[in-house]
N, C-alpha and C positions, 0 to 999 in steps of 0.2 A: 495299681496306682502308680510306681513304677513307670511302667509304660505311657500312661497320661501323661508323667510329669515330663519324661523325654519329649514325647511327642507337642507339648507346649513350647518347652527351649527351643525344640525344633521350630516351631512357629514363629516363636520372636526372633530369631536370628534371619528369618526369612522376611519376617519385616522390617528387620534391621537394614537387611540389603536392599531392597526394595526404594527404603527412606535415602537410603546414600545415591542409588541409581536416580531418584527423584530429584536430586538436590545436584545431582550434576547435571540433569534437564533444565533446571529452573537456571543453572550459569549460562548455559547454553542460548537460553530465551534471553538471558541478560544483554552477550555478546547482541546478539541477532539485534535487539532494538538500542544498543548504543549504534551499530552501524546506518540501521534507519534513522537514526536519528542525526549523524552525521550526511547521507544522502540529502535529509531535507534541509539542511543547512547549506550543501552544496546546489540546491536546488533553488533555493532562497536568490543567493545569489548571483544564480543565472536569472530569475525575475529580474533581480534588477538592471540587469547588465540588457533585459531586452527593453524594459521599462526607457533607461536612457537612450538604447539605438530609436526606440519609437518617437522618442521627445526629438532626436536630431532630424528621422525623417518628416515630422512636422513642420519645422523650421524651413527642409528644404521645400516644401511644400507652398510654401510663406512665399520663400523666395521667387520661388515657380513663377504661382501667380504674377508678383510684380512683373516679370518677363514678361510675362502675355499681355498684362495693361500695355506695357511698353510697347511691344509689337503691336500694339492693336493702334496706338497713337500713328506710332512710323509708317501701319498703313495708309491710316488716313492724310497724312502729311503728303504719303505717294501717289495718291489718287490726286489731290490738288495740284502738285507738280506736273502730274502728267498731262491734267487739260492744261495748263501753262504751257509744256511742252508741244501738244497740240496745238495750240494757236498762234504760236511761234513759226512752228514749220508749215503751218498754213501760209504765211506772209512769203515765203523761200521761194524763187522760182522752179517752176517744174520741170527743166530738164538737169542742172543741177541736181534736185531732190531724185530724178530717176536714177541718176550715175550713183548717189551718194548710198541708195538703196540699196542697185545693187549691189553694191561690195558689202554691203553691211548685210544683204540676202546669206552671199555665199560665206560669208563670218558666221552667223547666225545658224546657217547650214550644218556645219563644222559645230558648232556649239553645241545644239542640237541633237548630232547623233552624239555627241560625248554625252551629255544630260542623258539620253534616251541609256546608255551602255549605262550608264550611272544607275538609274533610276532601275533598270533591271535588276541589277546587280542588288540595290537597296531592298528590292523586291523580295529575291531571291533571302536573302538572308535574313526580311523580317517572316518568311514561312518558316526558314530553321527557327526562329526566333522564338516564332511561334508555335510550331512543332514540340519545341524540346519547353515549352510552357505550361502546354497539355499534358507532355510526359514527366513531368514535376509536378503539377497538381493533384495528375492520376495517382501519383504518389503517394501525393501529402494526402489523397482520400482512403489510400490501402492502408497509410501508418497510424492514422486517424483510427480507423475499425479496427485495427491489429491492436492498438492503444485501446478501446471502448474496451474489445473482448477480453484483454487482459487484465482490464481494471475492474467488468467483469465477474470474471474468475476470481479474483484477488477478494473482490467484497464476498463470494460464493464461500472462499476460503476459510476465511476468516469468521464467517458465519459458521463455517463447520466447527473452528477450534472451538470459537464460544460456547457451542452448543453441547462440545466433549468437556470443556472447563466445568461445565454448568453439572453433565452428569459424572464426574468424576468429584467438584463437590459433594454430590448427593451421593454419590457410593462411598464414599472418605466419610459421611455425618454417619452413614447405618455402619462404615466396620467399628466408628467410634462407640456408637452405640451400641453394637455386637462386643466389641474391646472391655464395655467398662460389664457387662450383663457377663463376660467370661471372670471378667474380677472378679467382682459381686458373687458369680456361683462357686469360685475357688474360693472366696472369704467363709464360703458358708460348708464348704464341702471342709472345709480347713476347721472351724467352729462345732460343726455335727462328727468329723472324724475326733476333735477331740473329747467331746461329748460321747461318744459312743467306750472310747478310749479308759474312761472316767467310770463308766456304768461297767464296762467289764471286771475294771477291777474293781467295784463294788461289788458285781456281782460274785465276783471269785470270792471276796472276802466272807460275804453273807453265806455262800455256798458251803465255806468251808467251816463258818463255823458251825451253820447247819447241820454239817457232816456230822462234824465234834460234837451237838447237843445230840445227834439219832442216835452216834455209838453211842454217848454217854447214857442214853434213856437205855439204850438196848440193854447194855450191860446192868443199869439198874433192876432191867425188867427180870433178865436173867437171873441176877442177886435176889431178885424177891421171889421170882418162880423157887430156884433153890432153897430159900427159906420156907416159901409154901409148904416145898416136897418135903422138907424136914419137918415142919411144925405140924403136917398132916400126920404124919407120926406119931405126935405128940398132941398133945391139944394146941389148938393156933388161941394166943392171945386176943385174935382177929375175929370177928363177924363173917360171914359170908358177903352180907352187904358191903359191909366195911371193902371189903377185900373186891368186889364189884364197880363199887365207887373212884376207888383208886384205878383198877385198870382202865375206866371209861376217861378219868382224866389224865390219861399220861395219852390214850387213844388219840382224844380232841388235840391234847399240845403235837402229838406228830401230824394231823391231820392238816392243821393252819400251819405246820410249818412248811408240810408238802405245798399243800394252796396261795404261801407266799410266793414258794421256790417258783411255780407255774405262770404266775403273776410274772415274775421278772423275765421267766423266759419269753414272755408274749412281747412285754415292753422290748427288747434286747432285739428279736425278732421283728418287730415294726420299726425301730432305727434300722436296721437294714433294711428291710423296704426301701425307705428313704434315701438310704445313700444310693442303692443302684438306680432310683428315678434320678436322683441330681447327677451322678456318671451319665448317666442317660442323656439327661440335657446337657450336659458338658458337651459330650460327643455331637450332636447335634450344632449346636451352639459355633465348635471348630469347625462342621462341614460347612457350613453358611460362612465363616470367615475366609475358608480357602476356596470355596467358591465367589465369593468377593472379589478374593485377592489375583483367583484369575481374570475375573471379567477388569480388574484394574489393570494388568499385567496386558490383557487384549485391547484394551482401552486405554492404554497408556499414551504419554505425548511422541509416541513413534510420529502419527501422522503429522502432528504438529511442527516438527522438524524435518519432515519432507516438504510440507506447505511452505516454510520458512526458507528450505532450500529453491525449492519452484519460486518463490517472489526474488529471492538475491538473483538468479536467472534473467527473471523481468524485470528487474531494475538494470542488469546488466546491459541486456537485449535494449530497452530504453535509452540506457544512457550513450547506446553506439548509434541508434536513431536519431537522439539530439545531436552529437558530433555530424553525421551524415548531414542533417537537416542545415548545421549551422557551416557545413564547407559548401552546398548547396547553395545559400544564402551569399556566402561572399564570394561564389561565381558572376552570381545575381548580380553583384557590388560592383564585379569587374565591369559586366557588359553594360551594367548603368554608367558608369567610368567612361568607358567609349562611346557611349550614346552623348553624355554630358560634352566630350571633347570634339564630334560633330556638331553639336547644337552650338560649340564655342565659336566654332570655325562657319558655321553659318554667320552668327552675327558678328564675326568680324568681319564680313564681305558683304552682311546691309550696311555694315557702316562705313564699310567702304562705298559702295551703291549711293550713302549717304554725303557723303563727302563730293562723290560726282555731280550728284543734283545739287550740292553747296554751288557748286562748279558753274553749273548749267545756271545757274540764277545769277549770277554775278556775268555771265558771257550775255543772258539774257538784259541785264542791266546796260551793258555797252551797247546792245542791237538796238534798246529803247532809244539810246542816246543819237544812234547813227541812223533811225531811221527818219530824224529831223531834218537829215542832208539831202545832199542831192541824191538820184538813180543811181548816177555813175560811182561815188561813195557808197552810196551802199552795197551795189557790186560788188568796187572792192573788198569792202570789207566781208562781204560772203567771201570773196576767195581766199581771203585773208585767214578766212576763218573754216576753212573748206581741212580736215584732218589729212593727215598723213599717214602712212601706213605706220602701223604701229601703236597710231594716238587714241586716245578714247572721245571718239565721236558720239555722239546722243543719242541714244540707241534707247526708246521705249519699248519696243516686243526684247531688247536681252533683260529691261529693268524686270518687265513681267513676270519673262521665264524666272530669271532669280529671286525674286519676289514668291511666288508661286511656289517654288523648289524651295526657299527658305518656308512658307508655310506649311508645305508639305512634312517638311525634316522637324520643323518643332510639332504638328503632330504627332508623326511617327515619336516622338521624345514624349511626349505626353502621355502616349498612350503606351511605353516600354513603362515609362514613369508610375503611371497608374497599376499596371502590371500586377510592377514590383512591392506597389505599397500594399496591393491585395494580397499578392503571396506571403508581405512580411505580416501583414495586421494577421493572417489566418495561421502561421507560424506561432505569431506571439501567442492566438486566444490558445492552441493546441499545448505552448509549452506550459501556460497558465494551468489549463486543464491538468496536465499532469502534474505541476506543481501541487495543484490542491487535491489529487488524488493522494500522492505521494506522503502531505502530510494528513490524510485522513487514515491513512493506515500507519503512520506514525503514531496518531492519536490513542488508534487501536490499540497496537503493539503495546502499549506505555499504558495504557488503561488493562490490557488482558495481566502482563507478567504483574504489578503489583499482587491480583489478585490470586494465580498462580500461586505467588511467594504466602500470600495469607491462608492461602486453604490447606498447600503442604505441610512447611515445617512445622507450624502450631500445633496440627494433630498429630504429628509424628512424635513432638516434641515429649508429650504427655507420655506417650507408652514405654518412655526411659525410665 
């Protein structure tokens, strides 16, 4: 008994330890989801920090448009100018208009292959443009799947903890229920050892007076033999019957006294029985506990704290994906920056473009006026009106060219433009998506550790 009773202390001090190793997991899990819960707060407000950038590129979007109404007016304004202009230099004489041509030829020439070196050049750097477009969306498709898999994994995980939470309840409900059936058989092995305790010294007591009625009978038997031997001597006051009677009753009193003693020793003999079945089950009852205790001990929150470390990894690995993704973005911002400062410098030279044809209508005004004069006046006033080098003479095929080359440059702006708004809207849904990953497993986290804390200490609590 002894040995039982060590080997129990032994037991609860090992569950002692156990409960404290348990209880420094359950801090640990504590740490782990205030940090995810901090993550989703800082995640929070990077929504909304994209949420605003998305509302600004909207507006500029706003503005866009009105550009393009504008430009699409100032074409048509160009087009009307130019049959004006056309029917202007219709009336011009033709040799005049050939001289005037050509210098305006070899001007235009010279213009020309600048545009053309230009336009190369413009060429050239919308395939990088375009190149390193490709190579940033390849991208954002690898970070994309790298993100699916890991989120993934993360919900794989997490399904695994639950699944151990779930059977680590169920083995913590049966050691409880193994815990109180070990009570329950020490209350009763405690209650039948006192009971047996009680019967012995009953039984010693009955025993011994037993003892004390046999000698006492013996010795009587003895005293009346000796009397016999003398009275047979003598004449016996006694009958033979008489004297038969008596011995048969002294016979019966030892014989029930033997058949009681027999009786107790059977009783005395079935409580032992009894206690070595309940050691029995004792014994049983702690293999089943320390078998338990290792499958909880195999099954403990080790895994659960490597998972925990594998996600702070993936939030890490993430949140260096987001910085990447967002200095990626404000390269983006730069070359939009210089697209926009092109598109500027375009329309300040249609409206320059615009200002000449102001120009050309008011010059066209005076020619109405002068050509109510004579030939010779109006001559002069051709030569009058004939440019100089340097001046800016009326030049429809350079309006074209600029015309053209500004439409060209606000596409090529349109289409960086649009781009960008696709890269950023696909940016936004991806940083979204991981936002609501992020706080799905916050949810988790915050919904597993309560439960965690309620299956632990409460049952451990008890066995104090």
């Amino acid at each position: 008994m002894e040995e039982k009773d060590k080997t129990l202390r032994g037991l609860h001090q090992l569950v002692l330890k156990q409960k404290a190793e348990m209880e420094q997991k359950d801090k640990l899990l504590k740490d782990q989801a205030e940090l995810l819960h901090a993550k989703t707060q800082t995640l929070n407000a990077l929504d909304d920090h994209v949420k605003s950038k998305n509302r600004k590129l909207n507006k500029f979007d706003k503005a866009l448009m009105l550009l393009k109404d504008q430009m699409l007016e100032k074409t048509n304004t160009h087009v009307e100018e130019k049959g004006e202009l056309e029917r202007r230099l219709s009336k011009v004489p033709q040799d005049r208009l050939a001289q005037i041509l050509a210098k305006e030829k070899d001007r235009l020439q010279k213009k020309i292959k600048m545009k053309e070196e230009a336009r190369k050049k413009a060429v050239d750097d919308k395939q990088k443009l375009q190149e390193r477009i490709e190579q940033l969306e390849q991208e954002q498709q690898d970070d994309k799947k790298t993100i699916q898999n890991t989120a993934k994994k993360l919900q794989n995980l997490h399904q695994k903890v639950r699944n151990l939470d779930r059977e680590l309840g169920e083995q913590r409900g049966k050691c409880m229920d193994l815990i109180k059936r070990k009570r329950s058989t020490a209350r009763e092995l405690g209650i039948s050892r006192g009971k047996v305790e009680e019967m012995g010294k009953k039984f010693a007591d009955e025993k011994a007076k037993l003892e004390a009625e046999v000698s006492r009978l013996e010795e009587q038997i003895k005293k009346q033999n000796s009397m016999f031997l003398g009275m047979s001597k003598q004449k016996s006051p006694y009958s033979s019957k008489d004297m038969s009677l008596i011995e048969r009753k002294a016979r019966d009193r030892v014989n029930g006294i033997s058949r009681k003693l027999g009786e107790k020793e059977k009783e005395l003999e079935a409580t032992r029985l009894r206690l070595a079945a309940a050691l029995k089950d004792k014994s049983n009852l702690t293999a089943k506990i320390s078998t338990l205790r290792q499958r909880l001990a195999k099954k403990g929150p080790k895994p659960d704290l490597q998972a925990a470390l594998r996600q702070l990894e993936d939030v890490g690995s993430l949140r260096k994906e987001i910085y990447e993704a967002k200095s990626e973005a404000d390269d983006l911002r730069e070359q939009l920056g210089e697209a926009k400062m092109k598109y500027d410098k375009q329309l300040a030279h249609i409206q320059r473009l615009e200002s000449q044809l102001q120009v050309e209508r008011k010059d066209k005004k005076k020619r109405s006026k002068l050509e109510k004069m004579s030939p010779k006046g109006l001559v002069e006033s051709i030569e009058f009106e004939t440019p100089e080098e340097g001046s800016s003479a009326p030049d429809i095929t350079a309006l074209k060219l600029d015309l053209h080359d500004a439409k060209t440059e606000l596409a090529f702006c349109q289409e960086q433009r649009a781009a960008e708004k696709a890269r950023s809207m696909d940016r936004i849904y991806q940083l979204q998506e991981e936002v609501n990953s992020y706080k799905k497993l916050a949810k988790v986290s915050a919904s597993s550790q309560p439960q965690i804390k309620s299956t632990c200490p409460s049952a451990w609590d008890k066995d104090k």
